[in-house]
C-alpha positions in Angstrom: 0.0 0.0 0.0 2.6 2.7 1.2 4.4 2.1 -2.6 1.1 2.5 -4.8 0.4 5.3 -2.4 3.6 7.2 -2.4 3.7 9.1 -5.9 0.7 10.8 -4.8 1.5 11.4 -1.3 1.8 15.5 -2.0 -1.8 15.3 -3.7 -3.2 13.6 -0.9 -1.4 16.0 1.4 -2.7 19.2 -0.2 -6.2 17.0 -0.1 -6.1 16.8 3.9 -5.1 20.6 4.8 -7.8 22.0 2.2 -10.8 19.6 3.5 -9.5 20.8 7.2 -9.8 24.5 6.1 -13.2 23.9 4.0 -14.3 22.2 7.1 -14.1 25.0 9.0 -16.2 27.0 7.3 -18.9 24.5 6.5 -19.5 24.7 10.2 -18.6 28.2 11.0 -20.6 30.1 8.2 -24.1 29.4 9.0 -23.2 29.7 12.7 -21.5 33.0 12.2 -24.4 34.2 9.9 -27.3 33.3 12.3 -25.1 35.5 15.2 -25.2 38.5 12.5 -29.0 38.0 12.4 -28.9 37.1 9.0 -32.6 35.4 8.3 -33.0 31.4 7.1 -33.7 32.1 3.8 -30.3 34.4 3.3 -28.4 31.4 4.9 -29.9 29.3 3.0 -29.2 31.9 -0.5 -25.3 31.0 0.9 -25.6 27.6 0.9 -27.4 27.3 -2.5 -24.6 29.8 -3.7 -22.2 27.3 -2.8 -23.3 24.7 -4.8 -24.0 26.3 -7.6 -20.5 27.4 -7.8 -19.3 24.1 -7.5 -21.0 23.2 -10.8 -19.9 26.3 -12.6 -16.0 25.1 -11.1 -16.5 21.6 -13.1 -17.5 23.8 -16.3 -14.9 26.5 -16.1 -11.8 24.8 -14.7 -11.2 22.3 -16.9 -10.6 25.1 -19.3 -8.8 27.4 -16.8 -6.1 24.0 -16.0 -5.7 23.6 -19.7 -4.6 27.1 -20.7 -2.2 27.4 -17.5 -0.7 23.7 -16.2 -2.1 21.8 -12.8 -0.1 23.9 -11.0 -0.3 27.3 -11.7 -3.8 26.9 -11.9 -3.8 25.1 -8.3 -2.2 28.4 -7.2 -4.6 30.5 -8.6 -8.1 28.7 -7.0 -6.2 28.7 -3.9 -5.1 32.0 -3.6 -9.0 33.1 -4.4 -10.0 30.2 -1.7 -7.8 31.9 1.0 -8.9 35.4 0.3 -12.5 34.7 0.5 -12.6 33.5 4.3 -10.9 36.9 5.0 -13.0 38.9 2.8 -16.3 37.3 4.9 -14.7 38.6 8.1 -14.5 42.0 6.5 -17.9 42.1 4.8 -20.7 40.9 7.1 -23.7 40.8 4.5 -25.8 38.3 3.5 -25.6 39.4 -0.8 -21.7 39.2 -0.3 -21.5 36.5 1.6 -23.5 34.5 -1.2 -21.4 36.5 -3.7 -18.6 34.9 -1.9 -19.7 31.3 -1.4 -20.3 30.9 -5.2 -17.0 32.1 -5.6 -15.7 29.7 -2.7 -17.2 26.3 -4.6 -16.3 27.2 -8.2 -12.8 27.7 -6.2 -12.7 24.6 -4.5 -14.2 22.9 -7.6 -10.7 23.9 -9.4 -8.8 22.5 -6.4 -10.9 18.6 -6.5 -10.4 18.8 -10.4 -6.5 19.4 -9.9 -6.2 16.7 -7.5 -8.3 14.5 -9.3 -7.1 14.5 -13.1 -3.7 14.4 -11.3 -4.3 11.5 -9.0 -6.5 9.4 -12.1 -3.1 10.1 -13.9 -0.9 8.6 -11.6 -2.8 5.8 -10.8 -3.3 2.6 -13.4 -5.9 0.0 -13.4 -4.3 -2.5 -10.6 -4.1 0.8 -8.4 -7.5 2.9 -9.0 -9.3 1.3 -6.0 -6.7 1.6 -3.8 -6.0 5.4 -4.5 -9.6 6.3 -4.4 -10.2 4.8 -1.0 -7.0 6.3 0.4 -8.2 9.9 -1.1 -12.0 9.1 0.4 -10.8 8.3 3.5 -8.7 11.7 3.9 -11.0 14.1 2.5 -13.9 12.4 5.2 -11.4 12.3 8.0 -10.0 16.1 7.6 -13.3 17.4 6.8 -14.9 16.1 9.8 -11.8 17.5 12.4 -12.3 20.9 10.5 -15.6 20.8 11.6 -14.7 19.7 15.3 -12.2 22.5 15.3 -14.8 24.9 14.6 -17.1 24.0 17.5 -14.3 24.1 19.6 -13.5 28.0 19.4 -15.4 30.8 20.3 -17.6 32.3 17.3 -16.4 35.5 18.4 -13.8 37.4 16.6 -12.2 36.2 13.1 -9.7 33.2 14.4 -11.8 30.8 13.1 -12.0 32.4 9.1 -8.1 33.3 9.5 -7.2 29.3 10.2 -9.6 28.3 7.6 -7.6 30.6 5.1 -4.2 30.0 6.7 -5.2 26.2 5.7 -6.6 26.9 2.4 -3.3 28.8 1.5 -0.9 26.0 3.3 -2.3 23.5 0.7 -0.4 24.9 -2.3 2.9 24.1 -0.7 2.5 20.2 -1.4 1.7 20.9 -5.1 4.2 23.7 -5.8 7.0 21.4 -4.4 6.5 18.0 -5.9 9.1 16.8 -8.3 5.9 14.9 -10.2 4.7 15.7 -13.7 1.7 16.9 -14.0 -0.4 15.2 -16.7 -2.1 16.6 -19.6 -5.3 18.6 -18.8 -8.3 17.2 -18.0 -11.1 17.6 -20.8 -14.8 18.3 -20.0 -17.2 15.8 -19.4 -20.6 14.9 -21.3 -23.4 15.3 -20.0 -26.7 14.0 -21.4 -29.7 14.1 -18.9 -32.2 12.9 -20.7 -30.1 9.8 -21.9 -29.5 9.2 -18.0 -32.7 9.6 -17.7 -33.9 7.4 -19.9 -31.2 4.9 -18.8 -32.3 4.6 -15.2 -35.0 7.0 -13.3 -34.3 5.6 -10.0 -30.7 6.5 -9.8 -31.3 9.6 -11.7 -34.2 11.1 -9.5 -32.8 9.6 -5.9 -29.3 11.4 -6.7 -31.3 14.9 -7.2 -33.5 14.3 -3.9 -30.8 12.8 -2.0 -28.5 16.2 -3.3 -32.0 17.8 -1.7 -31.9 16.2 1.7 -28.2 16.3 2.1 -28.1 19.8 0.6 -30.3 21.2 2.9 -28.7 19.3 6.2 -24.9 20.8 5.6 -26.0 24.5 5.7 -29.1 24.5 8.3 -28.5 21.6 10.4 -25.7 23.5 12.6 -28.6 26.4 13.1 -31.2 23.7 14.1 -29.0 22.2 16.5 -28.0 25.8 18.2 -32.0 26.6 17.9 -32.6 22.8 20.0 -29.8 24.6 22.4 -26.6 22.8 21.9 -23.9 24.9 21.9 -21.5 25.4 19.0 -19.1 22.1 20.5 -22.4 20.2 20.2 -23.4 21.6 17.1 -20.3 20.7 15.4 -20.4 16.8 16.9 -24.1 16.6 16.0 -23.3 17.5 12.1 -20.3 15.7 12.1 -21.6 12.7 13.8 -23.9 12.4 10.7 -20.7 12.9 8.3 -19.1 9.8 9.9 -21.6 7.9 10.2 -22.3 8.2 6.5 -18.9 7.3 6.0 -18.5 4.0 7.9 -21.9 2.7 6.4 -21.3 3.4 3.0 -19.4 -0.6 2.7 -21.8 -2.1 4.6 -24.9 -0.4 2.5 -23.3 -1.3 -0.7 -22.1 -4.5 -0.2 -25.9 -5.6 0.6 -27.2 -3.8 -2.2 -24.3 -5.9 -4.4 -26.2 -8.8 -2.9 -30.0 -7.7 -2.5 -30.2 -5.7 -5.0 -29.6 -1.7 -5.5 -33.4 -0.6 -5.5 -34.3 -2.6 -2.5 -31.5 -0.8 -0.2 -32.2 2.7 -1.6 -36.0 2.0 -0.4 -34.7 0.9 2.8 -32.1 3.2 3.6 -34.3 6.5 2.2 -36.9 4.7 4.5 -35.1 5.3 7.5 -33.4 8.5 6.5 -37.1 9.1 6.2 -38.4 8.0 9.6 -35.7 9.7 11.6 -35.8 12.8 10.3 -39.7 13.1 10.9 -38.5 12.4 14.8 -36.6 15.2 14.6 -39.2 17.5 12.7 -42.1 16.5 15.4 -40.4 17.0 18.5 -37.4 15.0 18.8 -35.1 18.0 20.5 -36.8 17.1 24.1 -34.4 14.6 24.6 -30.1 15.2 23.8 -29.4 11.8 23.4 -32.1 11.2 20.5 -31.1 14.3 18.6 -27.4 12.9 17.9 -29.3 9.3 17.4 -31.4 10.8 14.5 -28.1 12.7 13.8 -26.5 9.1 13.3 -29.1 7.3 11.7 -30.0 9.6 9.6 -26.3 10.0 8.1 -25.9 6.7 7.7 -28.6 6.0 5.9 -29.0 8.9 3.6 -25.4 9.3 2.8 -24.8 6.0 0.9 -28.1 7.0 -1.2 -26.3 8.5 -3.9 -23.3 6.1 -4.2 -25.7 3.2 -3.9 -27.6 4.8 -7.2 -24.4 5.3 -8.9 -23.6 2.0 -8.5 -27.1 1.3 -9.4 -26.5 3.3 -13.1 -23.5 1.9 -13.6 -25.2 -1.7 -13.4 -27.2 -0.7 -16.9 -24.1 0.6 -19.0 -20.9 -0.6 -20.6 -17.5 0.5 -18.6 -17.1 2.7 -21.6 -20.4 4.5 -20.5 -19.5 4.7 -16.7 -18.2 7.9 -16.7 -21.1 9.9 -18.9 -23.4 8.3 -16.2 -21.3 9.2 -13.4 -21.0 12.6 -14.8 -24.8 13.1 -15.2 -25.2 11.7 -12.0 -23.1 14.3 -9.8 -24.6 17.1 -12.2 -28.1 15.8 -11.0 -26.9 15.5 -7.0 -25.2 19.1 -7.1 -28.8 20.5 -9.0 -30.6 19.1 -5.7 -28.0 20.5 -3.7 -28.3 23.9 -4.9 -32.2 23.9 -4.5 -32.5 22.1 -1.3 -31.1 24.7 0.9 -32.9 27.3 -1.2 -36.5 25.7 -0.6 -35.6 24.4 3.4 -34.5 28.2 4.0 -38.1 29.4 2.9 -39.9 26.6 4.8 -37.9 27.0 8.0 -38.1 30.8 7.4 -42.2 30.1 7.9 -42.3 27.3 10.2 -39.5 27.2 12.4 -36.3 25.1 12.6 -38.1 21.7 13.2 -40.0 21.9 9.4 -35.8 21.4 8.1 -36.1 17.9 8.8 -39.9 17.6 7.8 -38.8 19.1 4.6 -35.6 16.5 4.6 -38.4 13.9 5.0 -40.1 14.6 2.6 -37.6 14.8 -0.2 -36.4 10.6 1.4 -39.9 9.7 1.0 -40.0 10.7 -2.2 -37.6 8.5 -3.4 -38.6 5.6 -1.6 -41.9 6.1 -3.7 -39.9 6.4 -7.1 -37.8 3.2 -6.4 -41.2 1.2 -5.2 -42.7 2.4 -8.3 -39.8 1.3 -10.2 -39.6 -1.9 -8.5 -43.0 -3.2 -9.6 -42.5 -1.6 -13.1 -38.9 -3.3 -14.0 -37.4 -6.5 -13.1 -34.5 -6.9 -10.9 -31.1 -6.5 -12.5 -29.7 -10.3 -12.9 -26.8 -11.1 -10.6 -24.3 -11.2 -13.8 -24.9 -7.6 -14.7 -23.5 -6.2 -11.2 -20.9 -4.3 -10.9 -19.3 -4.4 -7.4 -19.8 -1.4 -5.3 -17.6 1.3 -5.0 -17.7 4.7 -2.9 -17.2 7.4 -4.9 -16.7 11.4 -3.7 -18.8 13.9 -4.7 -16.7 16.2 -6.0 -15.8 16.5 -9.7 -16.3 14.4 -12.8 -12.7 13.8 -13.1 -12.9 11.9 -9.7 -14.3 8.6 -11.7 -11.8 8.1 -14.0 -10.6 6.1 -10.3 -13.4 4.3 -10.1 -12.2 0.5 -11.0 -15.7 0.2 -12.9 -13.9 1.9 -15.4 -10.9 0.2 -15.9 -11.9 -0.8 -19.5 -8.7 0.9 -21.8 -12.0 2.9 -23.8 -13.2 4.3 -20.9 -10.2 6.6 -19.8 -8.9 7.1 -23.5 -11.9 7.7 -24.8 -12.6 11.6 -25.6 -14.7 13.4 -23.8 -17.6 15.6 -25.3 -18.2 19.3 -24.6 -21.1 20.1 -22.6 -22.0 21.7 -25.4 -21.6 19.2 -28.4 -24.6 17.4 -29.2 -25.2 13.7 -28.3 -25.4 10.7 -31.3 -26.3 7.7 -29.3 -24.3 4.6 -30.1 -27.3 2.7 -30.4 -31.2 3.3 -31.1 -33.2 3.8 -28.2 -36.2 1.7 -29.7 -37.6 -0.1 -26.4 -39.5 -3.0 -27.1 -43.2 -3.3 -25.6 -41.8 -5.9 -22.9 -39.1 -3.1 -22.3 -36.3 -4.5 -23.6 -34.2 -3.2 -26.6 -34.7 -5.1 -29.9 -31.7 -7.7 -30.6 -29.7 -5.8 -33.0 -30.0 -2.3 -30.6 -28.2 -4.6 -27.8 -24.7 -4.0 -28.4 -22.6 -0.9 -29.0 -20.3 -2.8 -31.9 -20.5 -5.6 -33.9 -17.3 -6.6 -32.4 -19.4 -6.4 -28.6 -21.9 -8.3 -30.4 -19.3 -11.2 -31.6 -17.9 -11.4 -28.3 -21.0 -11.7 -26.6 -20.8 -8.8 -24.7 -24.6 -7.9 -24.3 -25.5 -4.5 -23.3 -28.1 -4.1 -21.2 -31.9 -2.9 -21.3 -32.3 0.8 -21.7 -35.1 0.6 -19.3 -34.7 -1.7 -16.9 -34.4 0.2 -14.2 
């Protein structure tokens, strides 16, 4: 492990003290806004921001990284991410604050897209799984002490913004002073919606509500817990309780779904992401003990969602599809992410802090209703057409050229589409009444076809 692991030892480095930094901040922004009396719905405008620059990051970078190198253009998204923590300390207002969280994720979209391409790059097909789960593991473990730190100094003053930018800028250092090469530029992904769509509705519509739910925890959960009267120590353990509890259930999750079946976990686990937020949303504050319960349970189940679902798309494609499904898929969980905060702000705004989880149980119930629908409508996926599960971050497109699904040689070579190019499907998508594509629509190349290599049903899922 420590040889695969040691070429990329800088990038992972640079990956652990930016996730502490952006840690920070995911904890100390909506705390720091509620103490400037800024209402739900302009915390909620930040939040939404946020995400929202994150997807305009995965459109522009690639473009940005091109033109300059991996490293100059590192340089430049950090030194914007360490200027805007100061720049909220100096500018307490809710329009520049959102003006400055957009600008935050398109930066820290740059930075994940650096890393990424550079770490795909590096890594070959024996050593994809074992780089992805090394960078997984660091970005959930730094993340979550950033957040700890936070709850763990006084909201008063600017300490907390100037570690998060000292941080922020300290991350360069790995990346300016590797003797690595950095690889060519990453190119942009495709992205085809309705083809996703089409491909698999389940996955599709439970990444955009689970990008709802989650969405809407990261930026108002610290202010419900504060509003149930933890302080901000609690606050931070009761949001990142959730974070790691996610985490350590993601194998667990997806290894039954490898087994069960993807559907039938996403029902169960948006069940009881379901069921424990309603606890919390009719009264479950009374008691401190149940709050960080839900606070568990509801992490671990509604965390794995999304990777469960990519999994789940990934089951109806070739490898050399995996990453235009993945793409779509983060495009559709960053959409939900974007709104969710957007919508809970307005709701919370009218019906206090306990209608954030009502809202978040909503959006779970929802999908259990879409993948029961499903269920009855389309048959199970057989055994043979599983992929094994992987967990994937959701960050940037370029993060799945790691995943091993995609070790087919077509899959990373392959050129990549503009967001902008229009899509000429490999094959017709005639579905047959039964749902299942005609014979000679069920492979992508005669040569698939002469190997045997059937694709599967557009609309099986």
């Amino acid at each position: 492990m420590q040889g695969v692991l040691r070429p990329v030892t800088a990038l992972l480095l640079a990956t652990a003290i930016a996730m502490a930094g952006h840690g920070i901040l995911v904890m100390l922004l909506p705390l720091k806004a509620s103490a400037a009396n800024f209402s739900s719905f302009e915390i909620g405008l930040m939040g939404s921001g946020y995400f929202a620059g994150l997807v305009a990051g995965c459109l522009i970078a690639p473009a940005i990284i091109g033109r300059v190198g991996h490293i100059r253009a590192f340089s430049a998204f950090t030194a914007c991410a360490t200027a805007v923590p100061l720049l909220h300390a100096l500018a307490i207002d809710p329009i520049a604050w959102m003006l400055l969280r957009i600008l935050q994720g398109l930066c820290l979209a740059g930075l994940w897209l650096v890393i990424e391409s550079w770490l795909s790059a590096s890594a070959d097909a024996s050593t994809r799984g074992r780089v992805l789960g090394a960078y997984t593991l660091v970005q959930l473990a730094m993340q979550t002490a950033g957040m700890q730190l936070a709850g763990t100094v006084q909201l008063d003053g600017q300490q907390l913004f100037s570690i998060a930018a000292i941080l922020l800028s300290l991350s360069t250092l790995p990346i300016a002073l590797t003797g690595a090469i950095a690889p060519m530029p990453p190119k942009r992904n495709k992205l085809r919606l309705a083809w996703l769509l089409k491909i698999s509705p389940v996955a599709t519509l439970a990444s955009l509500l689970v990008g709802f739910a989650i969405g809407s925890f990261w930026i108002l959960a610290p202010l419900f817990a504060q509003n149930a009267g933890l302080s901000s120590a609690a606050s931070a353990t009761f949001v990142s309780s959730a974070l790691l509890a996610g985490a350590v259930a993601q194998w667990p999750l997806g290894s039954l779904s490898d087994v069960f079946g993807r559907r039938i976990i996403i029902t169960g686990a948006s069940a009881v992401a379901m069921i424990s937020s309603l606890i919390l949303g009719l009264g479950g504050t009374a008691n401190l003990w149940l709050i960080f319960a839900c606070s568990i349970i509801f992490g671990a189940a509604s965390l794995p969602i999304y990777t469960i679902a990519l999994a789940h798309a990934n089951d109806l494609v070739p490898s050399k599809r995996a990453i235009t499904v993945s793409s779509g898929m983060l495009f559709m969980f960053s959409i939900g992410a974007a709104v969710g905060p957007l919508v809970a702000s307005v709701i919370v705004e009218r019906a206090g802090f306990n209608a954030l989880f009502l809202t978040i149980a909503i959006a779970c119930g929802l999908i259990v209703l879409v993948t029961m629908v499903r269920i009855q409508i389309r048959p199970r996926i057989p055994t043979r057409h599983r992929e094994d599960f992987v967990m994937v971050p959701r960050t940037t497109p370029e993060i799945f050229n790691l995943d091993p699904r995609t070790d087919d040689p077509i899959a990373t070579s392959m050129p990549l589409q503009s967001f902008t190019e229009p899509y000429q499907p490999a094959v017709p998508d005639v579905i047959a009444p039964d749902g299942i594509l005609p014979e000679t629509a069920r492979y992508d190349t005669e040569a698939e076809r002469d190997e045997g290599r059937e694709r599967l049903p557009a609309a099986v899922s």
